[in-house]
N, C-alpha and C positions, 0 to 999 in steps of 0.2 A: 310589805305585809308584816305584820306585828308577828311575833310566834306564837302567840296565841291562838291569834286568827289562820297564820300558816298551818296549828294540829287541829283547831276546829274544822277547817277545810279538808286536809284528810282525814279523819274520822266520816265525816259525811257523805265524802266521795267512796272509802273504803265500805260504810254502809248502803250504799247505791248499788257497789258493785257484786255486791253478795247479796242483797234482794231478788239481782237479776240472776244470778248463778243459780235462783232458788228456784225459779219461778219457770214453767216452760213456755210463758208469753210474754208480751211488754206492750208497753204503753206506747204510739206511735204519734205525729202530731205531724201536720204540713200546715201552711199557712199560705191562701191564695191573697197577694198581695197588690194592690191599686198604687203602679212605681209613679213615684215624681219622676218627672220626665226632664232633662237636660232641655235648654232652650235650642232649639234648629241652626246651627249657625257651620259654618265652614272654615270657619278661625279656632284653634283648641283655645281653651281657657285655660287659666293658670291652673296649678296643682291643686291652690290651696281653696278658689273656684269649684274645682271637681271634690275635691274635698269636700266641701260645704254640701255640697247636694249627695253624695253618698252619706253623710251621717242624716241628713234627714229620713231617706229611707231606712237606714239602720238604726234610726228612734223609732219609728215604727214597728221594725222587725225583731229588735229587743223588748220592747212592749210587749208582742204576741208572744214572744221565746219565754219569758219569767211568765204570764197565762198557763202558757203547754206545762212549764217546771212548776206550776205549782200544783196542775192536777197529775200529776203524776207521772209525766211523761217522761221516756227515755232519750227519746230523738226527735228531734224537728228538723225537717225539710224548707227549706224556701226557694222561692223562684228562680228560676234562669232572667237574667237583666235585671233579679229586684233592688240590686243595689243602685244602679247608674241608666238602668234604662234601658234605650234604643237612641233610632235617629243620628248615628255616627257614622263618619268615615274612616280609613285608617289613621287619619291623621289626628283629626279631632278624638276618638279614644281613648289617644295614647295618653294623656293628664290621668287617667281612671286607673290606669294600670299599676301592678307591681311585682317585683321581683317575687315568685310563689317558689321555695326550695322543697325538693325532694322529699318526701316527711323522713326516711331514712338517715336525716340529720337527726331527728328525738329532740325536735325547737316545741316551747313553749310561749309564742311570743307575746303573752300577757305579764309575764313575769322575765322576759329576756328579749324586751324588745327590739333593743341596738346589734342583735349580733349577725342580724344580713344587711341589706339595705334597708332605707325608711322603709316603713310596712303599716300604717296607721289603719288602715281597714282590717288587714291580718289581725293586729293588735286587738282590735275592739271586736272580731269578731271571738278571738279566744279570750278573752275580758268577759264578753258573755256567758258564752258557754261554761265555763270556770265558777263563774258567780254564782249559775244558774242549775251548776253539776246536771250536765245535758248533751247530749252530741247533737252538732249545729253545723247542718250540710247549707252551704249557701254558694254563689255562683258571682267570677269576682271574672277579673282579667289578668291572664300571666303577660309577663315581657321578658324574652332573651336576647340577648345580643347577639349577634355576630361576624361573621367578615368574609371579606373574598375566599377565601381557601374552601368555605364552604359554598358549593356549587349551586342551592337552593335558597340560598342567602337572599332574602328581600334587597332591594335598592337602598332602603334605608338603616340597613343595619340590625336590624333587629325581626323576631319573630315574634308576634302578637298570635294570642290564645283565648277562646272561652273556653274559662277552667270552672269544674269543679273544689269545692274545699272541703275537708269532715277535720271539727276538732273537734274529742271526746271529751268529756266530764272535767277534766285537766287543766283544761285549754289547748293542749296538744295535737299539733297538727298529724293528722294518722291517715289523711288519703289525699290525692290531688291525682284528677281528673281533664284531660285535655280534649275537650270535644272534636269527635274524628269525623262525623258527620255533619257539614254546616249547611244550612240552610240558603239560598241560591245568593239571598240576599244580605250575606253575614261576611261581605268585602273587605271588613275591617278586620277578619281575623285569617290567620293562615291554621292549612290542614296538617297533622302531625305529620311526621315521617312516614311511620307506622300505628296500627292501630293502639289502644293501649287498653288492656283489662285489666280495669283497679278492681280489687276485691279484698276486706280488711277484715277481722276477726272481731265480734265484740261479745259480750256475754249470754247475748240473747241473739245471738247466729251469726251467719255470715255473710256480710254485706257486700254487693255491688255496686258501681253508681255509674250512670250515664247521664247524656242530656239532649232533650225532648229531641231531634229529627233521629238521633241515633238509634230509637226504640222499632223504627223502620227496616234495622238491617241484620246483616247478619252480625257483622263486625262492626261495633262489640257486644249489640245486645245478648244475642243469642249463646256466644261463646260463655262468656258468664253465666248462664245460665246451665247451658248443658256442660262444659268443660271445665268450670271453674266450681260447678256445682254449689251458689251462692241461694242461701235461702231467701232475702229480701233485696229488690232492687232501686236505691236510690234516683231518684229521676226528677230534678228543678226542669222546668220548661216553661217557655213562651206560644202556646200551641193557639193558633190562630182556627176555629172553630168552622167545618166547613159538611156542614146538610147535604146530603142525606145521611153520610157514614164518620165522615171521620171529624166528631164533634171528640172532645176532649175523654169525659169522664167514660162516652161509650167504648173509643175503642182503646180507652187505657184500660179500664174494666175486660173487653175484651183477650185483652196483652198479658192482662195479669191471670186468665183462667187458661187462657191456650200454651203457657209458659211454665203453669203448675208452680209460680211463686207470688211472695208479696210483693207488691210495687205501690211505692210511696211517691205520689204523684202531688208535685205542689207548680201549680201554674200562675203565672202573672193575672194580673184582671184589668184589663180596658175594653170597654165594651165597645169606641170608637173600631179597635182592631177586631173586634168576635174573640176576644182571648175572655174566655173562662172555663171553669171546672176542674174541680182538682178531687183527690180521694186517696182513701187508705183501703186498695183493693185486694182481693188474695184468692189464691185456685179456687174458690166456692162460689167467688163474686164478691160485690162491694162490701167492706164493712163501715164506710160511711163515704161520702162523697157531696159535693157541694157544687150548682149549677146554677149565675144568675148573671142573666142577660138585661138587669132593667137596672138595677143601682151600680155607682163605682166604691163601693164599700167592697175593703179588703176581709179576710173570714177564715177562720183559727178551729181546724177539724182533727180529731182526738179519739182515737180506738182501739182496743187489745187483739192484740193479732199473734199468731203463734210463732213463736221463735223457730222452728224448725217445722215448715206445714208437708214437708214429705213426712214425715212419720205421724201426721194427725192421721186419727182412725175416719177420719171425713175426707181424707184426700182423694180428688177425683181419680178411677181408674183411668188404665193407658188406654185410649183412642185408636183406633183405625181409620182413618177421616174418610175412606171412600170405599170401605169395604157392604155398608148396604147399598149405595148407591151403584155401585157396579154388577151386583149381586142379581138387582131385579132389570126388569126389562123398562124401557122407555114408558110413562104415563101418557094420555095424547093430550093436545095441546100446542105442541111445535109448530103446525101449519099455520097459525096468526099472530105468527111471531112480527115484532118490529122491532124499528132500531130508535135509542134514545139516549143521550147525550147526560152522562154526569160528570159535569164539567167536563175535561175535554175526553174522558172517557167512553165509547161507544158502546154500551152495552146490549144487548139481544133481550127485550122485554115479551114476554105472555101476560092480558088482560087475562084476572081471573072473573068471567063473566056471568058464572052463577055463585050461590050462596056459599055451594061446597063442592069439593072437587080433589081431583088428582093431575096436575100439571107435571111437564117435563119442557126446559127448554137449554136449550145447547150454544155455547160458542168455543170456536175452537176444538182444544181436549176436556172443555168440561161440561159437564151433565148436568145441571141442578134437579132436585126434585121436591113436588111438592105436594101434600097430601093440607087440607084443612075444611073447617067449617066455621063459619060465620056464625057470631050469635048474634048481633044487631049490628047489621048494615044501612048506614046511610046511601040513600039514595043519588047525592051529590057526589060520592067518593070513590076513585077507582082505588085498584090494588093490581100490583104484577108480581109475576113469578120472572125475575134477574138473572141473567149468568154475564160475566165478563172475565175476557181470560187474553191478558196480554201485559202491555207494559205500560205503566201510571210516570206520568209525570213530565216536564218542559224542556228542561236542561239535563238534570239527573233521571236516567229511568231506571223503573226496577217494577217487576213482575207482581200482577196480581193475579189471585182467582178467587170470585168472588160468587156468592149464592144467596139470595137475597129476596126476601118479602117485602114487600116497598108499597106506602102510600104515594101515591103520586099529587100534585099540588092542586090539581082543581080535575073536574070529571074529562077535561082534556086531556088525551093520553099524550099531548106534544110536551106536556105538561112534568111526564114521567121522568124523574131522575133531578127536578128543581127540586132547591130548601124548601123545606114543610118545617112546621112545628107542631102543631096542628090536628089532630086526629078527633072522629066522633064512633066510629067502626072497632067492636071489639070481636074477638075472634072463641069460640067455646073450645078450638082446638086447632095446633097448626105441626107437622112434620115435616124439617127442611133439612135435606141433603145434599151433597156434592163427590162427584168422581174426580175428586183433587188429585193432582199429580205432586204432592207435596204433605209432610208428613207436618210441617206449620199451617193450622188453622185455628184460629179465633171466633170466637162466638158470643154474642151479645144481641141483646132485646131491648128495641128501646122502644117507649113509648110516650104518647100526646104530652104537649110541654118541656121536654126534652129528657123524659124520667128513665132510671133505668126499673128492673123488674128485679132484683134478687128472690130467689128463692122461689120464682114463679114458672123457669124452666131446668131441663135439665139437658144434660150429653149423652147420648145411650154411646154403652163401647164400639157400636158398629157406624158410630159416625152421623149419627141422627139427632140435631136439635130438635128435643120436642117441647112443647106448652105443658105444664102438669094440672091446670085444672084451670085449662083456659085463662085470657087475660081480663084481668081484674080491671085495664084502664086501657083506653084507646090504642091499636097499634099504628107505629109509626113505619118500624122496617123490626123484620128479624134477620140476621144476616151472619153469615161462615165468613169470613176474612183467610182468605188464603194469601200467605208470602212464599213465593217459588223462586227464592234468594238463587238459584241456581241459572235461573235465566236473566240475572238482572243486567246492564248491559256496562260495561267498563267504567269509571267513574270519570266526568270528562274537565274535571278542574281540580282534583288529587293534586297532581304533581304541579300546578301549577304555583309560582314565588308569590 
């Protein structure tokens, strides 16, 4: 770089960084990206092969990153796999990988690229960011060595990681992130020692970052949150989209109001897998968000969110998640209760069988309750009052409790707890509570199409989702998301090499 262009470069970057010291918002951007895919094979390809297909997608993802920087944005998000994919074993992988150092070196590897190992992805991803005077969270592969003496040591020497990366405005590497939570089917990568809470300072707050299974636990979502006390939380993910509840944008949206921060939510797009939805969500609810199930076009989302939303004068009070629900007595309704299958979840469903009503129905320690009225009911269409209170999941379990107003897929109640998209039933008013035994709950409304509602309901302190002037568009479910991190059950492939 010329020194010319070396003091035009700080000057612009020095003026970036004191716009943001001025301002108590910023500009946020994610980017849902449609990855080239590696071809299927069980042989690695050469370096310069894996090569070749990660700068494809990173000609894409640099395309969207100069878009975000030129409206204004501060940060951009992108996907977990949008570099290189899926489709790997441990072995095949490893060509994608690269030595990711500590950021506590103070490396700039756009302008110092020889001083670890080759690093050619690192290099270009601070190449961007730098050009683009931008922070560019993106999702890469670490690889460390090791050897006998160490007793967790893989067979082949090395330890493989889905990492996180953040370089700032600089190009400077300032966070690196080792996913502690991997997905049952993420073989090719090994689980850290220990957890790790990255959390890094920038002028418009203080950031955290995980990635997508991790947003499920305690460690590290939550610790960052409450312990690290991080205003906005980075999150690349691969989120595989799965009806009635846990589609992308609802319960990140959900994650993001029950956590009381922002979460900058940038998810892959193949709609072969049901992977989409992405959004820039914060304690109030969405301030933009992006859901589509019909094209594989990738989608570049951009919105001013507050640098520090504990101290906005709009930030949600503190909750008691079960204090009305314990408060009053059982609603009737319990007695035609059944049992109904989401996914492999059992949950305790009540038919609400007139227009309007007060339901109670129970599993477990938990109570749901429900108060509403129907403004136009279709005749074709059931609805239940949900509770489910135990342990989610195959390999890995971990505790939910859950309360929930549910469309069900066709006027067959065998029907309840299948994917819907689908609604024609809107509701003039709806009140749903829970006697959670857990002090994490989440709340989100979705409705017909797969929309969320911002602004259309709210949290009363005593632990009550209510409607505020009825729903304006078909409902699908409304629903309390309880994580009871306390009862989750030992993690049964941690410690495994």
């Amino acid at each position: 770089m010329l020194p010319s262009q070396h003091l035009l470069h700080t000057a612009v970057f020095a003026l970036t960084i004191l716009q943001a010291f001025a301002a108590d918002t910023f500009i946020a951007a994610v980017y849902e990206h449609s990855v080239i895919l590696p071809d299927d094979t069980h042989k690695p390809v050469s370096p310069d092969e894996a090569l070749a297909l990660m700068n494809k997608n990173m000609d894409i993802l640099e395309g969207a990153i100069k878009e975000a920087a030129q409206q204004g944005a501060h940060i951009i998000v992108t996907p977990e796999d949008g570099i290189y994919g899926w489709r790997f074993t441990r072995e095949t992988i490893y060509p994608y990988l690269e030595d990711i150092p500590d950021p506590v070196v103070n490396w700039i590897p756009c302008t110092d690229p020889t001083r670890f190992s080759p690093a050619p992805v690192q290099e270009r991803l601070s190449c961007i960011a730098r050009n683009n005077s931008i922070y560019v969270v993106a999702n890469i592969g670490d690889k460390k060595p090791c050897n006998s003496s160490d007793p967790g040591c893989p067979s082949d020497g090395r330890y493989q990681y889905n990492t996180n990366v953040v370089f700032d405005p600089e190009g400077k590497l300032v966070a690196r992130y080792h996913k502690y939570n991997l997905f049952r089917r993420e073989t090719q990568f090994n689980y850290p020692k220990e957890p790790e809470t990255v959390a890094f300072e920038t002028p418009f707050g203080k950031f955290g970052i995980i990635t997508c299974f991790d947003i499920l636990f305690h460690e590290p979502a939550v610790v960052l949150v409450n312990e690290l006390q991080v205003d906005t939380v980075l999150f690349p993910t691969a989120w595989m989209n799965v009806l009635p509840f846990l589609t992308a944008v609802e319960f990140h949206s959900a994650w993001a109001m029950g956590m009381g921060v922002n979460l900058l939510s940038a998810n892959t797009h193949n709609i072969n897998s049901s992977m989409t939805g992405d959004g820039l969500f914060t304690p109030e609810g969405p301030a933009t968000y992006h859901y589509d199930s019909e094209t594989e076009e990738g989608h570049l989302l951009l919105a001013e969110l507050s640098s520090h939303p504990r101290l906005s004068p709009i930030y949600p009070s503190p909750v008691n998640w079960s204090l009305y629900a314990t408060s009053i007595e059982a609603f009737p309704g319990g007695k035609d209760t059944f049992s109904g299958a989401v996914r492999r979840d059992i949950f305790t469903f009540s038919e609400l069988r007139r227009k309007a009503g007060n339901y109670t129905v129970c599993q477990g320690d938990l109570c749901c309750h429900l108060v509403y009225q129907m403004s136009t009911k279709s005749k074709d269409e059931v609805y239940v009052l949900g509770a489910f209170d135990g342990l989610h999941g195959s390999l890995i379990k971990y505790h939910w409790q859950i309360c929930t107003l549910l469309k069900c897929k066709s006027a067959d109640i065998n029907t309840c707890g299948q994917p819907v998209e689908v609604a024609q039933t809107k509701f003039e008013m709806f009140s749903l509570s829970g006697t959670f035994g857990t002090k994490y709950v989440f709340p989100e409304v979705l409705y017909s199409g797969v929309q969320l509602a911002p602004g259309e309901f709210e949290v009363l302190p005593d632990g009550r989702l209510e409607s505020k002037h009825g729903t304006s568009k078909p409902l699908l479910t409304a629903t309390l998301f309880g994580r009871f991190y306390e009862k989750d059950l030992p993690h049964p492939l941690r410690n495994s090499p």
